[in-house]
Backbone bond lengths (Angstrom), bond angles and torsions (degrees), N, CA, C in turn:
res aa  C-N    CA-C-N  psi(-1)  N-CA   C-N-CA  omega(-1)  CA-C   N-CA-C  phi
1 X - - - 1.460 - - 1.529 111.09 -
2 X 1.709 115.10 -39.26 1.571 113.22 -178.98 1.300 112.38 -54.50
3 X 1.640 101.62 -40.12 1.606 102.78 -167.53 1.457 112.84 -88.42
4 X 1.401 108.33 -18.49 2.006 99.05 161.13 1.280 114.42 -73.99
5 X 1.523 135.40 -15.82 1.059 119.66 158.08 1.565 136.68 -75.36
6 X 1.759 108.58 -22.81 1.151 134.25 -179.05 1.416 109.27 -73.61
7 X 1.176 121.32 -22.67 1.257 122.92 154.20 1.332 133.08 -108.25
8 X 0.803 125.57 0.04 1.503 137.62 155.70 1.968 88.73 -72.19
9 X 1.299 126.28 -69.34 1.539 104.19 -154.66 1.940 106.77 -76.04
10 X 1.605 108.99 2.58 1.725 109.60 157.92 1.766 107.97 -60.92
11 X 1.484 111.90 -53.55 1.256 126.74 -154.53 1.654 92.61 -69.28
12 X 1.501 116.44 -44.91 1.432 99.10 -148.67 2.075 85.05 -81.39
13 X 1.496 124.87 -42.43 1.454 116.37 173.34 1.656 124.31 -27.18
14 X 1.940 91.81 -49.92 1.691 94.33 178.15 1.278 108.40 -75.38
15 X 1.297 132.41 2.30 1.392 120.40 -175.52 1.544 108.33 -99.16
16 X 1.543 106.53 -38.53 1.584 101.00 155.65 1.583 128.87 -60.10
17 X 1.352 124.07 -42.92 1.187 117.79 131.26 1.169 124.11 28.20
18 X 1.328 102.40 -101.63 1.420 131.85 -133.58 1.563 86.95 -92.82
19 X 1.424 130.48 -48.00 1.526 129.66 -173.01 1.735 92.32 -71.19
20 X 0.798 133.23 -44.07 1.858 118.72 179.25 1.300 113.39 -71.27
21 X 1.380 121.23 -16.63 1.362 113.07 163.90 1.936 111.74 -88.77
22 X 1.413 95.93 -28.36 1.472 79.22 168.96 1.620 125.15 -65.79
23 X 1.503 114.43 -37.09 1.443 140.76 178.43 1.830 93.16 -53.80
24 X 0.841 139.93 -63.72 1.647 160.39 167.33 1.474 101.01 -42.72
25 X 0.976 150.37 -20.14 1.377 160.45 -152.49 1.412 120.86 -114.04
26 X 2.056 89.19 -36.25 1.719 103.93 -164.82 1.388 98.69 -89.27
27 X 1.680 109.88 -18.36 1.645 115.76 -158.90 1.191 87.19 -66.66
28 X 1.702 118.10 163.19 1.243 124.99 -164.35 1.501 96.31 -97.22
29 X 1.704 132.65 -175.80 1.254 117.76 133.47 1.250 126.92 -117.23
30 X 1.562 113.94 124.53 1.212 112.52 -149.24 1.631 111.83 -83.14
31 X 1.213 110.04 -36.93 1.525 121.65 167.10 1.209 93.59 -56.56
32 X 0.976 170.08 115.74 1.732 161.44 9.21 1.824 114.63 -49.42
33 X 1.517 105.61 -33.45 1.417 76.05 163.30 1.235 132.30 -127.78
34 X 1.374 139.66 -170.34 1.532 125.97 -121.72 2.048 95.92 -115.45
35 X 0.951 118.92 129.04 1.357 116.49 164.51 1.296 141.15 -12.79
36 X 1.389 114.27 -41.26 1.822 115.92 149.01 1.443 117.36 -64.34
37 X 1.689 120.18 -16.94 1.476 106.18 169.75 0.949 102.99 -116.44
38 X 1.299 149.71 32.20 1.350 148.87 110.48 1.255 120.18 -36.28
39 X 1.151 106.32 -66.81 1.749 126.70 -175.45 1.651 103.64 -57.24
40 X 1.169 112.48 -39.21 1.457 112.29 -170.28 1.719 112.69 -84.83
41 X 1.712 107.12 -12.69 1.608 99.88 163.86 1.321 120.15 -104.48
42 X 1.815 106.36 20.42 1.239 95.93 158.96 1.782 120.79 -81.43
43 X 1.313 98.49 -1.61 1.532 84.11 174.72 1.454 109.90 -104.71
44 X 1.410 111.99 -17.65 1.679 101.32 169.00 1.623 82.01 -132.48
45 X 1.765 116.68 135.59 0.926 127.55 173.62 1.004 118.35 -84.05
46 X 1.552 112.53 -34.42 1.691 110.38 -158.65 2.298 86.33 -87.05
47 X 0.587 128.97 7.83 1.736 123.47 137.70 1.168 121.62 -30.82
48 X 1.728 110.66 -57.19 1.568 108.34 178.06 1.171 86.86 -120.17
49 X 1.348 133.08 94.97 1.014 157.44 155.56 1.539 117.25 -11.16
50 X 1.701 83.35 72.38 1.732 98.77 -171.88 1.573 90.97 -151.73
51 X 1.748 122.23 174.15 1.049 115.18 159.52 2.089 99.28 -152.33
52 X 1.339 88.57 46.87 1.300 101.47 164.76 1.545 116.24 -128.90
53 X 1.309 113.18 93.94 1.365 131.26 155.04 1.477 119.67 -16.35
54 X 1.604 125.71 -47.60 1.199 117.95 -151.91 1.451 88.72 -83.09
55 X 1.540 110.33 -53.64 1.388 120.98 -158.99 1.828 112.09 -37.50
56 X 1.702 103.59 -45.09 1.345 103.30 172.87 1.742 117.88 -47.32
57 X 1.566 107.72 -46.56 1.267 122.21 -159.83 1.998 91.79 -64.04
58 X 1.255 96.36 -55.42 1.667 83.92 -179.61 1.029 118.78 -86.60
59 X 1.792 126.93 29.32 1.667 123.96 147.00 1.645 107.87 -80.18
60 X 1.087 102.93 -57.62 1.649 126.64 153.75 2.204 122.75 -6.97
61 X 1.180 67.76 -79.49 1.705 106.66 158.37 1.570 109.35 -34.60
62 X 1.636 110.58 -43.17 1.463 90.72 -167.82 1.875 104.01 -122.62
63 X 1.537 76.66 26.38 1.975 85.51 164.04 1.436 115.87 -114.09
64 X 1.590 120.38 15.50 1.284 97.96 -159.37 1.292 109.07 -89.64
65 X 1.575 132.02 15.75 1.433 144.52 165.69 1.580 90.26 -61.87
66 X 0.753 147.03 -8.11 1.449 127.37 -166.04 1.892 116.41 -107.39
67 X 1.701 102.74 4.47 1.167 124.96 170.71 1.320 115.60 -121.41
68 X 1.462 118.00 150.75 1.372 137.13 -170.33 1.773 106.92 -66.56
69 X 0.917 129.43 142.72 1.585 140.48 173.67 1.584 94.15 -37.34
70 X 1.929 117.34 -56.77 1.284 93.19 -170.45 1.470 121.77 -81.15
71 X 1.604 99.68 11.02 1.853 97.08 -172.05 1.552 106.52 -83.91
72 X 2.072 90.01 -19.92 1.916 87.49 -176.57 1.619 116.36 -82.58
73 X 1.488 100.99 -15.44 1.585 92.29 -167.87 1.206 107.19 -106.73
74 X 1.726 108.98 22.82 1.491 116.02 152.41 1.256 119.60 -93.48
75 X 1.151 113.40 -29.89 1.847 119.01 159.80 1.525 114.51 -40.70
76 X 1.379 126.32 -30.28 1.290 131.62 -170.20 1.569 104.50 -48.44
77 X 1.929 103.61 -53.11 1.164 124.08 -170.63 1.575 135.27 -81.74
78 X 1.651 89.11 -33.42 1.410 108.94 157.69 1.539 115.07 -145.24
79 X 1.770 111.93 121.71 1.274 115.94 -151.18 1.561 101.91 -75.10
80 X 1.598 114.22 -36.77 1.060 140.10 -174.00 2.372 98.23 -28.90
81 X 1.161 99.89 -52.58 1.310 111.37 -168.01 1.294 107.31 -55.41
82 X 1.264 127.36 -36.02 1.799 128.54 169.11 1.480 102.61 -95.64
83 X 1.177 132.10 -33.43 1.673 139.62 -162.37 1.692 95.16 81.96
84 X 1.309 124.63 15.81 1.559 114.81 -171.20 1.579 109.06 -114.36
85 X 1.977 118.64 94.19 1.704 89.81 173.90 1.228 90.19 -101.05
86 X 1.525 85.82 175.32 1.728 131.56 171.00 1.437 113.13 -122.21
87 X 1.474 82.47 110.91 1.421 111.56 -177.62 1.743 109.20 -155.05
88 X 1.561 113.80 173.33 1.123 114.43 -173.96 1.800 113.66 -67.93
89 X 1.129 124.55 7.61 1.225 121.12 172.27 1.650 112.20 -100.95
90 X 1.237 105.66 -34.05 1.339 120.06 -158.92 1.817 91.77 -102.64
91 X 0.701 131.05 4.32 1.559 142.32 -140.77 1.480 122.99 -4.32
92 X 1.459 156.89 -90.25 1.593 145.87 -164.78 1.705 99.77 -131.36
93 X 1.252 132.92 31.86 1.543 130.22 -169.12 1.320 110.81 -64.94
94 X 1.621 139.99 -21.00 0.837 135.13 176.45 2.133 110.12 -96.29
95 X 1.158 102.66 -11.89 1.719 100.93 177.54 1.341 99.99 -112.01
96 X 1.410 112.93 -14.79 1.752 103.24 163.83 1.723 111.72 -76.10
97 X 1.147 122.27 -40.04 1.578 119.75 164.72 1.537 103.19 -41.08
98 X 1.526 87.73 -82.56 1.915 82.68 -158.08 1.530 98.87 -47.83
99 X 1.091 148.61 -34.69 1.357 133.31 -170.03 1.625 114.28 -66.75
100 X 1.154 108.54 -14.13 1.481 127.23 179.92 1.534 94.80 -93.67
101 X 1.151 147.06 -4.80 1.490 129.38 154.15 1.400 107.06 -70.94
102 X 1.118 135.71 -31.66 1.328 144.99 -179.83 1.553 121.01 108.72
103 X 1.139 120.67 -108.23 1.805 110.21 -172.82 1.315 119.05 -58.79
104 X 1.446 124.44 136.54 1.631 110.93 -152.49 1.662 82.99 -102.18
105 X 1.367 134.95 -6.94 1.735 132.38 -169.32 1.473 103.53 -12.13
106 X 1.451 123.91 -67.31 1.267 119.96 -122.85 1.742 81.11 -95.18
107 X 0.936 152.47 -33.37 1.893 175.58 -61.98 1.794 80.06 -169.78
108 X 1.478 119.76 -57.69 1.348 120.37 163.69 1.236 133.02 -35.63
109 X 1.606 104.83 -77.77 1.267 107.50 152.62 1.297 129.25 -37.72
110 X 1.210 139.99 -58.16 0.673 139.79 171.27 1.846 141.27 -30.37
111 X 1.010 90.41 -59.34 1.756 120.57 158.50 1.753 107.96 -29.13
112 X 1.192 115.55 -45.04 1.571 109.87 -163.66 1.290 99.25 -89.94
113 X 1.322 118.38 1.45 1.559 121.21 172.73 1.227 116.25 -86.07
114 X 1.466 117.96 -32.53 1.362 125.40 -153.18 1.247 126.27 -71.26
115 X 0.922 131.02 141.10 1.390 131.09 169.05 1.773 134.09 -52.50
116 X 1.216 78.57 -73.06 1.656 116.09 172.36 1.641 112.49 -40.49
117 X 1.232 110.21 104.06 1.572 90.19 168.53 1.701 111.49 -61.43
118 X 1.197 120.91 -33.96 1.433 122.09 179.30 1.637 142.27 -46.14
119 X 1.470 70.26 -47.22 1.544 96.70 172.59 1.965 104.42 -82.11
120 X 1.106 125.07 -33.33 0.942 127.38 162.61 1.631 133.56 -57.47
121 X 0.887 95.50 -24.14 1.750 111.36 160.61 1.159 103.55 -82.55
122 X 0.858 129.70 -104.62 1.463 137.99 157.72 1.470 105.87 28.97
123 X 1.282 116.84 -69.46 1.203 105.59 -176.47 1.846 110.41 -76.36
124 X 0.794 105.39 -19.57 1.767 114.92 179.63 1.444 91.80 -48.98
125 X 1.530 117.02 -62.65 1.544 128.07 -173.13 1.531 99.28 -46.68
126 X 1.214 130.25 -56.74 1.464 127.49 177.73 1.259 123.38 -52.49
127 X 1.480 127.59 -27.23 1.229 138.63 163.94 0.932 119.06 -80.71
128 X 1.181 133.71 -15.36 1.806 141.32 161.88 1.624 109.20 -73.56
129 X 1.251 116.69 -7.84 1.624 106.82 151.88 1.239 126.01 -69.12
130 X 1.369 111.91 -34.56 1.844 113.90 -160.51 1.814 93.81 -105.86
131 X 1.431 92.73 140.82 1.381 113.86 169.55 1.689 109.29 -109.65
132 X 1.191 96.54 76.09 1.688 109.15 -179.28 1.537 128.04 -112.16
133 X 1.334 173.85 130.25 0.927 173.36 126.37 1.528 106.22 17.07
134 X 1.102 125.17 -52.08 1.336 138.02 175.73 1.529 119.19 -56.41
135 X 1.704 102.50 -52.05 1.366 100.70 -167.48 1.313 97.58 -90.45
136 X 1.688 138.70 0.98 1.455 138.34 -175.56 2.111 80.17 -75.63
137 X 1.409 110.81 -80.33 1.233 125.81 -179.06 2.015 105.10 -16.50
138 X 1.365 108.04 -62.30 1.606 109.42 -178.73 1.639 107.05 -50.88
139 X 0.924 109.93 -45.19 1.801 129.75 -170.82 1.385 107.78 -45.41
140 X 1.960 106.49 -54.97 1.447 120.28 178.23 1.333 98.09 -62.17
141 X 1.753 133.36 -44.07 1.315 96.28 -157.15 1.271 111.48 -107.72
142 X 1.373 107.69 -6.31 1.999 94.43 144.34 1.169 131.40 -30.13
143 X 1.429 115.70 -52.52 1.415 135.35 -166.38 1.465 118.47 -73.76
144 X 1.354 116.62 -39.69 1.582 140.31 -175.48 1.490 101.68 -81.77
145 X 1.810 110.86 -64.86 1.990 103.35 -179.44 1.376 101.08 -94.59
146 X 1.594 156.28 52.41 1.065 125.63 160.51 1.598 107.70 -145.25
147 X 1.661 94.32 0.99 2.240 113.44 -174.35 1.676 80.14 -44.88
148 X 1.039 129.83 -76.35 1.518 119.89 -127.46 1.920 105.39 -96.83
149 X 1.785 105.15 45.97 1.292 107.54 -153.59 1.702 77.18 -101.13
150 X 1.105 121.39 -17.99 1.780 125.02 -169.51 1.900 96.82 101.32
151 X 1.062 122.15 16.87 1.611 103.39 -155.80 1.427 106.26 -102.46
152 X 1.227 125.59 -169.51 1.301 108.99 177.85 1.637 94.86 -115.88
153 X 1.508 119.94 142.61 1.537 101.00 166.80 1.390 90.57 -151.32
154 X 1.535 110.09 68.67 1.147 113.62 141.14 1.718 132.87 -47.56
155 X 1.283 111.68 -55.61 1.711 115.21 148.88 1.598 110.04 -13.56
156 X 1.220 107.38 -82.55 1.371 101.42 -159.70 1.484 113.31 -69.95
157 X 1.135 103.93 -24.03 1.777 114.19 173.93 1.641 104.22 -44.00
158 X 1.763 93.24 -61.04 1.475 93.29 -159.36 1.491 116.77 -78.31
159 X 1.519 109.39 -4.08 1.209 101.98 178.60 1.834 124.60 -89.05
160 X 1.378 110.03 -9.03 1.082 146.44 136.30 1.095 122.15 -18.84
161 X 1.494 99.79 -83.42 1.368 115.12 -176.25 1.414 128.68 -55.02
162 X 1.408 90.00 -25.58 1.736 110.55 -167.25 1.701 108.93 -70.10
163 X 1.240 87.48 -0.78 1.554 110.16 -166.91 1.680 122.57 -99.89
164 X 1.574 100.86 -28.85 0.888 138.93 -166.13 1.470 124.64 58.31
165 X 1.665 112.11 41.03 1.360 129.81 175.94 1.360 93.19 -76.42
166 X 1.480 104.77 138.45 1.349 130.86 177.97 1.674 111.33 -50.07
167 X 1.763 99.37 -59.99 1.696 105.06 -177.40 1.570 109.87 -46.44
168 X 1.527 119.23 -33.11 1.801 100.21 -161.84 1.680 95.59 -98.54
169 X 1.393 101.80 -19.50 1.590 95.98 170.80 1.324 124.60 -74.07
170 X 1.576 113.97 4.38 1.557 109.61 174.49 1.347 106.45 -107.22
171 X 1.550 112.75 -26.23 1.502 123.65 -167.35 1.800 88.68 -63.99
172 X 1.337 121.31 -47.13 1.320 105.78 -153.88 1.988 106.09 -87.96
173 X 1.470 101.97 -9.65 1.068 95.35 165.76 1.338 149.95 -101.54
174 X 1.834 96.38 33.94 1.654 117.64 165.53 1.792 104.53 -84.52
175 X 1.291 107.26 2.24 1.239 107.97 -176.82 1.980 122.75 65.90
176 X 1.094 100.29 5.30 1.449 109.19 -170.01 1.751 115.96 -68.56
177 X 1.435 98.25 -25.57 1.501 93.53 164.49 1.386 134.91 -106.26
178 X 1.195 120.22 51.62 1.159 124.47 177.17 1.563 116.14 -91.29
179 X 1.593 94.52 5.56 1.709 103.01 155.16 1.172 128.36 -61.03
180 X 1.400 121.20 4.76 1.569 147.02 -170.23 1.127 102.57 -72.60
181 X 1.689 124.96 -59.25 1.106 113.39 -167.81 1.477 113.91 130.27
182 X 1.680 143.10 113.19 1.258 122.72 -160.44 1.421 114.67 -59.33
183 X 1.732 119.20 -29.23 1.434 91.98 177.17 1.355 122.48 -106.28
184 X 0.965 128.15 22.43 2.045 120.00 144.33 1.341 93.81 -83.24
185 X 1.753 137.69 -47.58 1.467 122.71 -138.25 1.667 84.67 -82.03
186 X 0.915 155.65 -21.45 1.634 147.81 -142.68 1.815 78.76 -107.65
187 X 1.222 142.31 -45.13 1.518 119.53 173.67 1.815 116.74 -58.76
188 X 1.211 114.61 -19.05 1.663 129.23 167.42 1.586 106.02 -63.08
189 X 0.755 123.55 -56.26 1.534 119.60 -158.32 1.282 110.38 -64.61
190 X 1.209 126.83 -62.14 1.613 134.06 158.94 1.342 108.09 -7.50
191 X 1.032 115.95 -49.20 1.524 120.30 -162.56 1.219 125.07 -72.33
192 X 1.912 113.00 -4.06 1.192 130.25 -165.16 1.861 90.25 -89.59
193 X 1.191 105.28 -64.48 1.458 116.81 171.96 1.543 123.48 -29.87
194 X 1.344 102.61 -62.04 1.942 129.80 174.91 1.252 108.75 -38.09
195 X 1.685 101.25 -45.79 1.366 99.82 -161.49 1.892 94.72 -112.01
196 X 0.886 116.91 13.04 1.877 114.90 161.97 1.678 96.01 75.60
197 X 1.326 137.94 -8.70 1.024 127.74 165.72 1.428 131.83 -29.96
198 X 0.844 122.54 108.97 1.923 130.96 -161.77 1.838 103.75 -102.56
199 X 0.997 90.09 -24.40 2.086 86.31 -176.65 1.492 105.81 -70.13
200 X 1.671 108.96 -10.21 1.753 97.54 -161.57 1.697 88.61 -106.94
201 X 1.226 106.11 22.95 1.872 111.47 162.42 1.336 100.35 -49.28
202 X 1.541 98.57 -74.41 1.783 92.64 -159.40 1.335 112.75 -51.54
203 X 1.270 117.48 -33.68 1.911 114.47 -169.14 1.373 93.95 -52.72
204 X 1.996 127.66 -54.86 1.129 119.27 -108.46 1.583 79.96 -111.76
205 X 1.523 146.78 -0.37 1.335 163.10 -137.17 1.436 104.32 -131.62
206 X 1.725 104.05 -58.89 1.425 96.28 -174.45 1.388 117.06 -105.68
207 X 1.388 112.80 -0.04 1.571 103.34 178.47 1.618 101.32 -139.24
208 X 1.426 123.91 -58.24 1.878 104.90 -179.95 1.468 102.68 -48.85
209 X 1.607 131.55 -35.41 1.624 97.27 178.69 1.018 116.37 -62.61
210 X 1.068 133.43 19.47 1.799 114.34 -151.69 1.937 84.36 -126.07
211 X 0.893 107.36 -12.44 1.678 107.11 -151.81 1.435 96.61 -48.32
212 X 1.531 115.94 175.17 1.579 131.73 179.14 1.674 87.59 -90.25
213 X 1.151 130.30 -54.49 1.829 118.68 -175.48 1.407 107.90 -59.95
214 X 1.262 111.03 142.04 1.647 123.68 -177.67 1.668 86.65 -85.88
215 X 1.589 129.38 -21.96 1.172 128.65 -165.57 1.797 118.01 -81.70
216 X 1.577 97.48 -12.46 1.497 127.19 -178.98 1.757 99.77 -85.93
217 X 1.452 95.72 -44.26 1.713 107.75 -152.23 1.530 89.43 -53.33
218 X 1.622 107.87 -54.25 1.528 131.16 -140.92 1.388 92.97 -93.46
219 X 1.397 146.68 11.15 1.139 147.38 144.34 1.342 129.10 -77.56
220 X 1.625 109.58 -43.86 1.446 138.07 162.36 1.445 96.28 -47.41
221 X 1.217 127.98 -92.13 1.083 136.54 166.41 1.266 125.68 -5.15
222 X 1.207 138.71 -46.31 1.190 165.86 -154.17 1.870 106.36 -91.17
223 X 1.504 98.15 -44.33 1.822 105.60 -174.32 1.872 85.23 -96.31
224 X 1.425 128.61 -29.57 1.229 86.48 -149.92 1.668 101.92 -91.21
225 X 1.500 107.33 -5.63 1.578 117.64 160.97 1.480 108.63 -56.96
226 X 1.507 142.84 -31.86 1.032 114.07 -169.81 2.001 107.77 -112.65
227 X 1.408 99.60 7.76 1.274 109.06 150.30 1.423 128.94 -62.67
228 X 1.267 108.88 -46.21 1.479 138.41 -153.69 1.860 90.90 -111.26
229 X 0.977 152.11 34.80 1.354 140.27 -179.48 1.654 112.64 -25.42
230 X 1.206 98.70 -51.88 1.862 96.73 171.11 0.899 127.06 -82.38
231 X 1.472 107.70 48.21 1.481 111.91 176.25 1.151 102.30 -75.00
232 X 1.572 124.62 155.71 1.816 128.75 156.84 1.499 98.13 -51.82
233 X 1.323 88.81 160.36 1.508 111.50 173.47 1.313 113.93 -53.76
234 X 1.585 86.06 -79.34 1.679 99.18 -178.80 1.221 124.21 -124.43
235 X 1.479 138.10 176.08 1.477 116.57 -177.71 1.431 89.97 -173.93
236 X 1.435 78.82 119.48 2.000 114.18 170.51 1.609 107.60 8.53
237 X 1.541 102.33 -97.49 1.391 131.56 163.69 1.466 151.33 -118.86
238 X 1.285 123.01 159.98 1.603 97.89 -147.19 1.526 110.54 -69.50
239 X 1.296 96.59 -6.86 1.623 106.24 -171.16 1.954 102.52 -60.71
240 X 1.899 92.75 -39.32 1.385 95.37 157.38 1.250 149.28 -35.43
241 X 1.683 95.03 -46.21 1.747 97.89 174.45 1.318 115.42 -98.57
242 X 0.934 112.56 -19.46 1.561 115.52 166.18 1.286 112.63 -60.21
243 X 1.286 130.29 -21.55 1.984 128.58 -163.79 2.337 87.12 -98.38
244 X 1.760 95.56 -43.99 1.246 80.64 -178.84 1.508 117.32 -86.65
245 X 1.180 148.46 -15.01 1.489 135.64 179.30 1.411 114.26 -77.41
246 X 1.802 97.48 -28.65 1.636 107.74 178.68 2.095 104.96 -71.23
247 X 1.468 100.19 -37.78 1.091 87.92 157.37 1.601 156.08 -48.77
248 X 1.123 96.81 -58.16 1.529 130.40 163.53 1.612 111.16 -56.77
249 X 0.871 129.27 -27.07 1.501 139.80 169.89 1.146 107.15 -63.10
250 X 1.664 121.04 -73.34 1.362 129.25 -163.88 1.892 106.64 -58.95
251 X 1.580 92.24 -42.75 1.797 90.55 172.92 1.574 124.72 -50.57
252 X 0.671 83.59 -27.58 1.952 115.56 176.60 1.388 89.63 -65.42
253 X 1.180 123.55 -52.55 1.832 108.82 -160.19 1.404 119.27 110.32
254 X 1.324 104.04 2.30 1.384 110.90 -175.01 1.968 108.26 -93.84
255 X 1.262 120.45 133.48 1.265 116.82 156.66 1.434 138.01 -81.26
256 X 1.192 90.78 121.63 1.405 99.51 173.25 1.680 130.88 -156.97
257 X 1.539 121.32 164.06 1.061 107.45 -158.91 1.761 96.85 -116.70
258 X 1.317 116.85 150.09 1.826 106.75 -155.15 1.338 91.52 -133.40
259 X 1.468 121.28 134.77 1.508 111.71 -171.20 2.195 99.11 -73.74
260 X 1.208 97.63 -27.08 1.501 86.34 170.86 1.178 152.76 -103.18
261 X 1.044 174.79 160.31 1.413 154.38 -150.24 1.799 112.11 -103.84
């Protein structure tokens, strides 16, 4: 019996085997062909006989040395021009390059010229690599001349914040960017706590507890415990902590409106 099974689990191993090497076989190789036919199976994939989107983007991804600074930070605006976006799937491949040239100075400069809100982010993202004196300084005055541009600069908020400068710790605590997404925005919230910030009570009391992400809830949670050091331990239900932090807030003096009583 050992050995009908001992060969039965040879047969069924080589049979996995053999289908992952076939699977391995079918994959294309994409480094053989050339960047205009890259670009051109992003609109029909099965061209290069693939039907994974990203994979192109990160063949893509590791040609973009072969374009000029201004050819990349036109990609920002239209991806089409590298075939490379940046987005939360694909995640920062074009501001992780240029950040991989190293000093972003002139990318700085640059910025107050620009047109593009796109490209103007874009480079923000590139400046959120370096922890420099300079690019802390650019960060502030993003934040100070460009708030009322309509834009989003969560970036610079959070890099700010990370700092525990007052300006990005207030920007993020109108709560307005939680268009982020629960898992970057749930690494934000913490930071309210970290840094002892008390104004982002009301955000973090009457509305991140309340959020639909448990990943929002448990972030909230997280700053307003180390606001609150005497917090209870534990408590029943969340409806619980929500009646008491919303409580504890208003005693505070703070306004706010609490979906619970």
């Amino acid at each position: 019996m050992k050995t009908t099974l001992c060969i039965f689990g040879l047969i069924l191993a080589a049979s996995l085997a053999t289908s992952q090497s076939a699977k391995d076989a079918a994959k294309p190789d994409l480094s053989k062909l050339s960047s205009d036919q890259l670009k051109a199976c992003q609109g029909s994939l099965k061209a290069c006989g693939t039907d994974d989107f990203l994979s192109i983007n990160d063949e893509l991804a590791k040609r973009l040395g072969e374009y000029t600074t201004g050819q990349i930070l036109a990609c920002y605006d239209d991806w089409k021009i590298c075939g490379v976006e940046e987005s939360g799937p694909t995640g920062w491949p074009i501001s992780d390059y240029l950040a991989s040239r190293g000093d972003p100075h002139d990318l700085l400069v640059r910025y107050w010229k620009e047109r593009k809100f796109m490209i103007r982010n874009g480079i923000e993202r590139v400046a959120y690599h370096f922890d420099t004196p300079e690019v802390t300084a650019f960060m502030r005055r993003v934040l100070i001349e460009r708030r009322d541009d309509g834009e989003d600069f969560y970036w610079p908020a959070n890099y700010l914040a990370k700092k525990c400068d007052p300006l990005g710790l207030k920007e993020l605590s109108t709560g307005r960017h939680r268009n982020q997404g629960s898992l970057q925005y749930q690494t934000t919230l913490p930071l309210f706590g970290k840094c002892q910030y008390r104004p982002a009570i009301p955000y973090l009391a009457g509305i991140a507890l309340y959020d639909f992400s448990y990943n929002i809830v448990g972030a909230a949670e997280e700053s307003l415990e180390a606001l609150y050091p005497d917090h209870p331990k534990n408590f029943e239900t969340l409806e619980d902590e929500q009646n008491y932090y919303c409580g504890r807030a208003k005693k505070e003096g703070f306004k706010l409106h609490c979906a619970t009583k």
